[in-house]
N, CA and C atoms as an extended XYZ file, in Angstrom:
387
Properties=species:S:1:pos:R:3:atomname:S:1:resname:S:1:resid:I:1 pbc="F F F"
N        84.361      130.533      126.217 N   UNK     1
C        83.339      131.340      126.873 CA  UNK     1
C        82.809      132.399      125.908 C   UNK     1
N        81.619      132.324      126.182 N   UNK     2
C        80.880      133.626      125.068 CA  UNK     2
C        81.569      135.326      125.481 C   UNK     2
N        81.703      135.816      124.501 N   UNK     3
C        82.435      137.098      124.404 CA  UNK     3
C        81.171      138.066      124.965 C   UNK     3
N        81.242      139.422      125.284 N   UNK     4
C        80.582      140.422      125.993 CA  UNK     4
C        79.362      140.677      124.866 C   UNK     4
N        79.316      140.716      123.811 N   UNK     5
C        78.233      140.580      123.174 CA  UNK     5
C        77.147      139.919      123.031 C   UNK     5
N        77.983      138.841      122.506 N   UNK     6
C        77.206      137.610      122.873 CA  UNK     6
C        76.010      137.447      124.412 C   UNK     6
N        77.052      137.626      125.441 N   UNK     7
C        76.761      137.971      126.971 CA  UNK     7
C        75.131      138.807      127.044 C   UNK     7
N        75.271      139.476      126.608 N   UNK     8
C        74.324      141.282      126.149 CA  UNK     8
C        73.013      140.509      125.684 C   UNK     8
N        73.389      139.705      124.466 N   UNK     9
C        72.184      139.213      123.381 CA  UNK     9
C        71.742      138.389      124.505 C   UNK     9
N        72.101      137.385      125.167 N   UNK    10
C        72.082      136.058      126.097 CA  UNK    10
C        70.720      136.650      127.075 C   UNK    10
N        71.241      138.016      127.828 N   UNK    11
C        70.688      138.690      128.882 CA  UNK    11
C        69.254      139.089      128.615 C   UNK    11
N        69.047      139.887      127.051 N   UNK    12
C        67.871      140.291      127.023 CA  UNK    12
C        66.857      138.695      126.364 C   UNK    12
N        67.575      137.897      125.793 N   UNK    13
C        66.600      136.816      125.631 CA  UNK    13
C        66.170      136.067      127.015 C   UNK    13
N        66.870      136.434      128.112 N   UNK    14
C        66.589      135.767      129.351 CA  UNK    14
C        65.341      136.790      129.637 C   UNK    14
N        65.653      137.864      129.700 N   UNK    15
C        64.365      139.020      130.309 CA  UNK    15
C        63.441      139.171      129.771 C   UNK    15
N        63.869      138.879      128.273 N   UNK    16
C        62.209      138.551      127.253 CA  UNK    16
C        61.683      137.024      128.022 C   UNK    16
N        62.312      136.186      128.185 N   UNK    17
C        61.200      134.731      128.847 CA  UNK    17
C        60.920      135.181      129.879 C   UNK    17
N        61.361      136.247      130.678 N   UNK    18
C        60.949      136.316      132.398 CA  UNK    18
C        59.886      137.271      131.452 C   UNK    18
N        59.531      138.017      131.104 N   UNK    19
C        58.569      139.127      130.504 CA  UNK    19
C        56.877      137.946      129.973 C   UNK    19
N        57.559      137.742      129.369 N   UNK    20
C        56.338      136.743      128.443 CA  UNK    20
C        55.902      136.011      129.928 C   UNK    20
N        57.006      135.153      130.296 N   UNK    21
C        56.301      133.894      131.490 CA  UNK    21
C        55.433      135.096      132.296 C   UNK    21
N        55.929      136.354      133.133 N   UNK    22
C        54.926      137.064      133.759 CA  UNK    22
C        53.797      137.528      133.026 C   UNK    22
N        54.035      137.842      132.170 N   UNK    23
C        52.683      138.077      131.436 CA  UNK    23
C        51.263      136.941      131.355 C   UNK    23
N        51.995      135.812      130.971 N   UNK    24
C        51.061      134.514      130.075 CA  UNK    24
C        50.794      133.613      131.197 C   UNK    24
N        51.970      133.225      131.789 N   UNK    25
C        51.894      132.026      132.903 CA  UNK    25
C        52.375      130.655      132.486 C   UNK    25
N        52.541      130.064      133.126 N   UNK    26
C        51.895      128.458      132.632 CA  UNK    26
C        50.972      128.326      131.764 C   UNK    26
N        51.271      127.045      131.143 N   UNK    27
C        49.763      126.204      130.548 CA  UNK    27
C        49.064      126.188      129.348 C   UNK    27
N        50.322      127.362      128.754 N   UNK    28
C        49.869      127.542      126.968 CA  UNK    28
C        50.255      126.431      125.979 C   UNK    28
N        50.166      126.595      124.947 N   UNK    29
C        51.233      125.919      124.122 CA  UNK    29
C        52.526      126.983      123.685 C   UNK    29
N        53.224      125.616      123.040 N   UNK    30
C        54.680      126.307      122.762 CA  UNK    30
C        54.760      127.242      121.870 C   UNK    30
N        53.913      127.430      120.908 N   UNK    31
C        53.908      128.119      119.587 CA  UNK    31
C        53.644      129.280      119.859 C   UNK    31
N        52.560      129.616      120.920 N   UNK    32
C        51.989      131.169      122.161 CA  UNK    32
C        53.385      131.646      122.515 C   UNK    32
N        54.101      130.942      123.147 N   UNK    33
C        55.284      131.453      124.261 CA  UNK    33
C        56.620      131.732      123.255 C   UNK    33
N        56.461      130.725      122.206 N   UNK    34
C        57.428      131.009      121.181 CA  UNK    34
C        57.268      132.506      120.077 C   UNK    34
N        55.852      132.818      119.791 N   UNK    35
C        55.796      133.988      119.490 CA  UNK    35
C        55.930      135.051      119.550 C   UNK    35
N        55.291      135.103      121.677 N   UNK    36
C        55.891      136.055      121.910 CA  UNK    36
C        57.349      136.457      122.474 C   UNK    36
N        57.999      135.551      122.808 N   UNK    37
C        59.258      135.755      122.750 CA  UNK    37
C        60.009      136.026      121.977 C   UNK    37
N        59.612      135.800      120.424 N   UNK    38
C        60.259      136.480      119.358 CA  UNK    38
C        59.900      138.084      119.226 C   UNK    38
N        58.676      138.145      119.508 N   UNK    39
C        57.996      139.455      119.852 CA  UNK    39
C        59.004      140.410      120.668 C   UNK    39
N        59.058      139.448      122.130 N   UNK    40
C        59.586      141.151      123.235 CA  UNK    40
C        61.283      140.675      122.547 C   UNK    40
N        62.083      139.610      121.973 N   UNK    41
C        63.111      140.023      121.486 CA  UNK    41
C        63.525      141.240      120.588 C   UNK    41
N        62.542      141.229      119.408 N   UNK    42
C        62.647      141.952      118.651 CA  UNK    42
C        62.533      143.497      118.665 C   UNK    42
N        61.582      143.341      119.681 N   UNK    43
C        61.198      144.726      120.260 CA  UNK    43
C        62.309      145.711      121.201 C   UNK    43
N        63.349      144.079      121.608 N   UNK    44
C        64.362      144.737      122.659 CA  UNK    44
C        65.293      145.282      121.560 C   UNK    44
N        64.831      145.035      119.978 N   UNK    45
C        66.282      145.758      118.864 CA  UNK    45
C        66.818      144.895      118.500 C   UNK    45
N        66.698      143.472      118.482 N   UNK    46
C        67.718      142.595      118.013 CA  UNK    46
C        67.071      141.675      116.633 C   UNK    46
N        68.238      140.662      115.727 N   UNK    47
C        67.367      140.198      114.975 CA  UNK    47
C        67.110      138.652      115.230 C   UNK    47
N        65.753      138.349      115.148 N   UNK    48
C        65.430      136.840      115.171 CA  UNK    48
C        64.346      136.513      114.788 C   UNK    48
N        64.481      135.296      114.376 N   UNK    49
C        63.858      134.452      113.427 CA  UNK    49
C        63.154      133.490      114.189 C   UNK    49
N        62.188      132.662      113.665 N   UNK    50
C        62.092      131.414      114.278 CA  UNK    50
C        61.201      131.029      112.880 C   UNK    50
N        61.667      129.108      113.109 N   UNK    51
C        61.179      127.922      112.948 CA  UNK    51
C        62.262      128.318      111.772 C   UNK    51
N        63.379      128.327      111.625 N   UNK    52
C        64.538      128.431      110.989 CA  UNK    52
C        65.302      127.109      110.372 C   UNK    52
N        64.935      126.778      108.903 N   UNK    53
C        65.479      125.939      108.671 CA  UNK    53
C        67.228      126.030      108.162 C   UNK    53
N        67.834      124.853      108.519 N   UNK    54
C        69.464      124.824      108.823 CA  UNK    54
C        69.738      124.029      107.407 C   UNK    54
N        70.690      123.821      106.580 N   UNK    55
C        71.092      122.993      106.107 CA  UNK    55
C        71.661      121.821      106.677 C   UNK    55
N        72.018      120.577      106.360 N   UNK    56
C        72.661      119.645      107.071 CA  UNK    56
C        74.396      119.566      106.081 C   UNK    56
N        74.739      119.323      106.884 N   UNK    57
C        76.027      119.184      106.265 CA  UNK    57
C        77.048      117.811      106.808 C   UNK    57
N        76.863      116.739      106.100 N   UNK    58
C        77.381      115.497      106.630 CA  UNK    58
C        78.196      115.275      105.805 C   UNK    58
N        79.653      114.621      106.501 N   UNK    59
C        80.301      114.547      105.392 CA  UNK    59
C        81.424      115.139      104.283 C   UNK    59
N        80.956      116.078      104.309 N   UNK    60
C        80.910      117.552      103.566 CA  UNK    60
C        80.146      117.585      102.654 C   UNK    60
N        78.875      116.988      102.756 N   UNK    61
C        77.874      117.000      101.380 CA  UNK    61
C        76.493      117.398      102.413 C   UNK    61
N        76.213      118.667      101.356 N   UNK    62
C        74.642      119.181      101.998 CA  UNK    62
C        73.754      117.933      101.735 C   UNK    62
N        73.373      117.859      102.491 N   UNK    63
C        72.028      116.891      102.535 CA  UNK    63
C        70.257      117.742      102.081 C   UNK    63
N        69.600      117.353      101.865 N   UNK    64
C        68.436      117.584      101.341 CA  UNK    64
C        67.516      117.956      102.460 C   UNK    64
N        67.687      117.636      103.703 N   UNK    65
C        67.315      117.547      104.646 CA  UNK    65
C        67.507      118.853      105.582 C   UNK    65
N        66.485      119.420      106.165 N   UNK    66
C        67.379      120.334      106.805 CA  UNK    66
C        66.767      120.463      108.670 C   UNK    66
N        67.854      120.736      109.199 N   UNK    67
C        67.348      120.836      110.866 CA  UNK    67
C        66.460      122.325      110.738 C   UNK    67
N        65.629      121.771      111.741 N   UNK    68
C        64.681      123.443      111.926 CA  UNK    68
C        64.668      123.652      113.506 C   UNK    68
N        65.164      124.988      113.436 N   UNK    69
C        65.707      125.887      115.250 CA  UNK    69
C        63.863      126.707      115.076 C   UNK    69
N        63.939      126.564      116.807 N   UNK    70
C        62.450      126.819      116.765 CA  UNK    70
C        62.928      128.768      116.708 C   UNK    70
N        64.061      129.217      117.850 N   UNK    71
C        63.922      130.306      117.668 CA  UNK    71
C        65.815      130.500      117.338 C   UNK    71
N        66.554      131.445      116.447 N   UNK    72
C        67.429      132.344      116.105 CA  UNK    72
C        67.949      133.369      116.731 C   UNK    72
N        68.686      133.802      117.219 N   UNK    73
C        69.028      134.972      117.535 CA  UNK    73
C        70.210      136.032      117.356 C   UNK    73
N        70.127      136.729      116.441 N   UNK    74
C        71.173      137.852      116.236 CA  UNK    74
C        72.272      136.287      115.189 C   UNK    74
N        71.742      135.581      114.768 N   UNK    75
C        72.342      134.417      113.527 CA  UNK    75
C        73.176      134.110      115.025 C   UNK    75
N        72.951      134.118      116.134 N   UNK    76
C        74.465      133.463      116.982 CA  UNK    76
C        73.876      132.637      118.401 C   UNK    76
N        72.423      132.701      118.447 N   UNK    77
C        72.015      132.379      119.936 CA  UNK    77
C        70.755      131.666      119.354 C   UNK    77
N        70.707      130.038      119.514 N   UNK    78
C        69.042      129.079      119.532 CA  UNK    78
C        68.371      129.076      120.665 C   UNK    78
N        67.802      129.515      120.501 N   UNK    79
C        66.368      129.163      121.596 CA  UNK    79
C        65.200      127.889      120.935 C   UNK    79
N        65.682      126.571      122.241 N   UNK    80
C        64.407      125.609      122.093 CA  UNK    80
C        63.474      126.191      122.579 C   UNK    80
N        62.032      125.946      122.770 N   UNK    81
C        60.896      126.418      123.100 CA  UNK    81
C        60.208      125.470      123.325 C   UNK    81
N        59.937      125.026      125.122 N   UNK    82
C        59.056      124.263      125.602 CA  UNK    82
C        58.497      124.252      126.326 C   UNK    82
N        56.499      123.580      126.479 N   UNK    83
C        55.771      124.496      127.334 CA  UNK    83
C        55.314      122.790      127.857 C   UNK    83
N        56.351      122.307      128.583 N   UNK    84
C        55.579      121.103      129.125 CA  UNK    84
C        55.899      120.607      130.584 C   UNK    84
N        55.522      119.724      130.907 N   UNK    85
C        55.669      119.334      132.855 CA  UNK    85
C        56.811      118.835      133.097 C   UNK    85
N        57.637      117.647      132.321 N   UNK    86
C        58.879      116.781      132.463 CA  UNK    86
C        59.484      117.283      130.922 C   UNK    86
N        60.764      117.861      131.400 N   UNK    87
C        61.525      117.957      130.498 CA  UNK    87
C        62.249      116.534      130.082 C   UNK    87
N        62.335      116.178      128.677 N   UNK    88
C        62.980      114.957      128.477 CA  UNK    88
C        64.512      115.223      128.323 C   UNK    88
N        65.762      114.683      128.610 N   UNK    89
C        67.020      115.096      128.866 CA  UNK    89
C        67.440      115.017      127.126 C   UNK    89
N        66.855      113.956      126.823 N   UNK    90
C        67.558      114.077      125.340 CA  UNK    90
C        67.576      115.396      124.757 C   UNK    90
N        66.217      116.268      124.976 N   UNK    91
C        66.741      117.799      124.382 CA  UNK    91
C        67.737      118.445      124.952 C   UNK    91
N        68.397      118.420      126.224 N   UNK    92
C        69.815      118.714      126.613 CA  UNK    92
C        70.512      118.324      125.098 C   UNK    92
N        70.301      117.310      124.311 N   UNK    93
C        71.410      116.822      123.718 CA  UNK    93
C        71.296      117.247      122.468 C   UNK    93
N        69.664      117.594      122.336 N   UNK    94
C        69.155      118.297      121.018 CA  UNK    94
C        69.945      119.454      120.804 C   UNK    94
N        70.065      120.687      121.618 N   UNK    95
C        70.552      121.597      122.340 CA  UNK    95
C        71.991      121.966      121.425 C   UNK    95
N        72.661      120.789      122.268 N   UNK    96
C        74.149      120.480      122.322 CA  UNK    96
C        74.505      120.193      120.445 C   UNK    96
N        73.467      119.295      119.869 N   UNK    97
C        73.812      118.820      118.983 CA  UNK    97
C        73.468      119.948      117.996 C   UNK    97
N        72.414      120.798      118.048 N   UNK    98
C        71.954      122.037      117.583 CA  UNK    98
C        73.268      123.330      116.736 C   UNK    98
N        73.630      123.096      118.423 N   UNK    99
C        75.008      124.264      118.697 CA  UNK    99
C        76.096      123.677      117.669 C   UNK    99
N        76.326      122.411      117.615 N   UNK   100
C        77.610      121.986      117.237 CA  UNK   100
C        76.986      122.189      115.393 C   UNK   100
N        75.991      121.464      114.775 N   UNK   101
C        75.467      121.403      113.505 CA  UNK   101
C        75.965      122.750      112.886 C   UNK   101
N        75.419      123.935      113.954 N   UNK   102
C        75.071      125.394      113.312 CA  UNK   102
C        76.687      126.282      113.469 C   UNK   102
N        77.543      125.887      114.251 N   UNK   103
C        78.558      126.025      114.505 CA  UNK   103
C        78.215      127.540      115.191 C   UNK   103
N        77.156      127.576      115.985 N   UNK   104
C        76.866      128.446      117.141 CA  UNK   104
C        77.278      128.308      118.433 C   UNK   104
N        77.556      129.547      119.484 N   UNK   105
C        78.529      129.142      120.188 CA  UNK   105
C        77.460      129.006      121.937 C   UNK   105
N        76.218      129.619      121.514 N   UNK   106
C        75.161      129.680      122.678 CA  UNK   106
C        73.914      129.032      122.452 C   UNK   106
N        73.409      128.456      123.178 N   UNK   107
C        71.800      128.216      123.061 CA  UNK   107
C        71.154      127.986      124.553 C   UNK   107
N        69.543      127.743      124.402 N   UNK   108
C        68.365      127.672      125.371 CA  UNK   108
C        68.193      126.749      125.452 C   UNK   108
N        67.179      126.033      126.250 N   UNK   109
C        66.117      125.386      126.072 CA  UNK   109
C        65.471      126.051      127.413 C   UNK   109
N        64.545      126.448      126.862 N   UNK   110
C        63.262      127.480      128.086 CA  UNK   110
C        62.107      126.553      127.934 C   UNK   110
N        61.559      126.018      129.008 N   UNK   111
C        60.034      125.876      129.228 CA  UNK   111
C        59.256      126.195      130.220 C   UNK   111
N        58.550      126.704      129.327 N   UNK   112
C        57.689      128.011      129.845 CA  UNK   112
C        56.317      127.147      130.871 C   UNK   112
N        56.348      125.617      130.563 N   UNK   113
C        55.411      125.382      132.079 CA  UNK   113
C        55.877      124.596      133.343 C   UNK   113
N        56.358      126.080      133.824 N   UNK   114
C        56.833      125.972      135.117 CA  UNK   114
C        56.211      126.974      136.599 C   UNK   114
N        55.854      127.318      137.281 N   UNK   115
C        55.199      128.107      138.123 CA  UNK   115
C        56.506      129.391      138.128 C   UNK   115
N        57.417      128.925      138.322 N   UNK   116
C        59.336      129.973      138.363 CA  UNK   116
C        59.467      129.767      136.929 C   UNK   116
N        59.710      131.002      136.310 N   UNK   117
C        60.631      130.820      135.012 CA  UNK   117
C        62.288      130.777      135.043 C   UNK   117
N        62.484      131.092      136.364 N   UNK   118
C        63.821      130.742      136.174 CA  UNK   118
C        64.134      129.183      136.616 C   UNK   118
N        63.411      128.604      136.818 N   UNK   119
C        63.517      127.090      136.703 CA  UNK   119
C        63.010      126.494      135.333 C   UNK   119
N        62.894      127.322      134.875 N   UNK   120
C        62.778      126.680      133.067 CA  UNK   120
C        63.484      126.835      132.381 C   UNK   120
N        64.414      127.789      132.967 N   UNK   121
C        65.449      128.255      131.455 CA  UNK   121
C        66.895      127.701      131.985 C   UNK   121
N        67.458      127.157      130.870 N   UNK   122
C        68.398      126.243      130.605 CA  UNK   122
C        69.167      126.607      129.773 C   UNK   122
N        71.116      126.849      129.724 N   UNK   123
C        71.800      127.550      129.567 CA  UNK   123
C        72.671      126.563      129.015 C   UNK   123
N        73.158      126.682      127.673 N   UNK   124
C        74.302      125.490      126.882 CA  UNK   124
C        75.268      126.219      125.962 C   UNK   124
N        76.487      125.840      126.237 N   UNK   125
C        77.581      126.536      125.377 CA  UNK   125
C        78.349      125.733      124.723 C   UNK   125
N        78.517      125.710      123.887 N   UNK   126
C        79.323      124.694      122.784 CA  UNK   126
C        80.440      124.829      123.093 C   UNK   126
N        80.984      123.850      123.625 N   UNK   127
C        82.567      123.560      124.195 CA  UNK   127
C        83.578      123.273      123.125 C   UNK   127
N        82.743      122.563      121.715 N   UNK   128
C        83.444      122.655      120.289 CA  UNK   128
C        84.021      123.992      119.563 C   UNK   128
N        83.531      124.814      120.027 N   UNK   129
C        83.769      126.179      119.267 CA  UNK   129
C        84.581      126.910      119.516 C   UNK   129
């Protein structure tokens, strides 16, 4: 289970998507909703990044290749970023597989076109860690 910090960081990236979704709405693209959510994060004091490229590590040999997290948070929390009608389940697994690559112990997947934002946001904890 994520420790009380962790918990803290988790909370205000939830209140930054309820912030942005009231603001914007439905119906943007992802790159809009992804901005500003890096926006009211940053603004809440914390550090994050996005379109963050990962090294790969297979094997034990870096690969050339690298995974890219749309959003970062505080180096310990991914946020996917999606602004569409049917979520496809495989990003559940994107998610999952994300967490385990980065050896992070939290991540998202939020999409932001939904009429409720709390029916968009989607909560994954790496059970590996």
């Amino acid at each position: 289970m994520p420790n009380q910090k962790l918990e803290e960081i988790a909370k205000i990236v939830v209140n930054s998507a309820f912030k942005v979704h009231k603001e914007l709405g439905p119906g943007l693209l992802e790159k809009v909703y992804e901005a500003c959510l890096v926006y009211e994060i940053a603004k809440a004091g914390l550090e994050v990044n996005r379109q963050v490229d990962v090294p790969i590590v297979y094997d034990g040999v870096t690969l050339k290749e690298h995974l890219r997290l749309d959003i970062i948070v505080e180096n310990s929390i991914i946020i996917e970023v999606k602004a569409v009608d049917i979520v496809n389940p495989v990003w559940n697994a994107q998610i999952i597989s994300h967490l385990k690559l980065t050896d992070n112990e939290l991540g998202f997947l939020i999409n932001f076109n939904v009429p409720l934002i709390k029916n968009g946001i989607k909560r994954f904890i790496n059970t590996k860690k």
